[in-house]
Phi, psi and omega in degrees: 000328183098164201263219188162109177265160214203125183237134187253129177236075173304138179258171176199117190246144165305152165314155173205126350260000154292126156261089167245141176327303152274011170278343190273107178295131179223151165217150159273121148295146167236099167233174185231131163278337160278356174219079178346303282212353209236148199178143196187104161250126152235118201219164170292228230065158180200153179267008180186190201244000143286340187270158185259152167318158145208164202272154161219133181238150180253095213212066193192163197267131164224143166283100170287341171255028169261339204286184209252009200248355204295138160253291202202175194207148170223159196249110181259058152090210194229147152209150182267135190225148155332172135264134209120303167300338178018283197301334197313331176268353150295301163318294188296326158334294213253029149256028175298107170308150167249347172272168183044044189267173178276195195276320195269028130313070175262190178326281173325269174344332180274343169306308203283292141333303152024267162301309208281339183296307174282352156274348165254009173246022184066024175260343192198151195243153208269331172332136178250000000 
C-alpha cells in the first residue's frame, strides 16, 4: 500500500496582548507533499486568560506567513505513516490533554507535549 510522508512546521505570531517570548503563539501545520489535498493545523487557544483550552484543528491549506501576527516558522521534521493514515500524526498531536494545568501553562507546552507525544507514539525519535 505504501507510505505517505507527512511534514511539520511550527509557525510562531507575536503575543496578545503583550509580545514577549512567552506570550507567543504556535501551532503545527501538517502537510504531505504526496498528497496536495492534505493540509492539517493544530493548535490549543483560548479566548481570554479566564476561559479553559481548547484544541482548534484546521483542515484546509493556509499561508500562515500572510497572517498579520506572523514572526517565523521552523521545520519539525517529517514522519512517514501507511497511506490512509495520514491524519494519525495529527491526532495524536491534538489528544494532547488540556485539563488540569497550571496557570503559566499554554500553547507553546502544548506543542511541546505534542511533539514528545509523537516520539512515544514511534513517529519521530528524540535524537538531533
Amino acid at each position: 500500500m505504501g507510505n505517505s510522508t507527512i511534514c511539520m512546521t511550527i509557525y510562531i505570531f507575536k503575543g496578545n496582548p503583550i509580545d514577549a517570548w512567552y506570550k507567543r503563539h504556535v501551532l503545527m501545520y501538517f502537510m504531505s507533499p504526496e498528497n496536495k489535498n492534505f493540509h492539517e493545523t493544530v493548535h490549543a487557544q483560548r479566548d481570554d486568560e479566564q476561559q479553559p483550552w481548547k484544541v482548534d484543528r484546521i483542515h484546509k491549506k493556509v499561508i500562515w506567513p500572510d497572517s498579520a501576527t506572523y514572526i517565523n516558522h521552523v521545520n519539525a521534521g517529517a514522519v512517514k505513516v501507511r497511506k490512509g493514515h495520514e491524519l494519525d500524526p495529527v491526532n495524536v498531536m491534538a489528544a494532547t490533554p488540556l485539563t488540569g494545568r497550571d496557570a503559566d501553562w499554554n500553547c507553546q507546552h502544548f506543542l511541546l507535549e505534542g511533539l514528545q507525544a509523537l516520539v512515544s507514539h514511534g513517529y519521530q525519535t528524540q535524537e538531533c
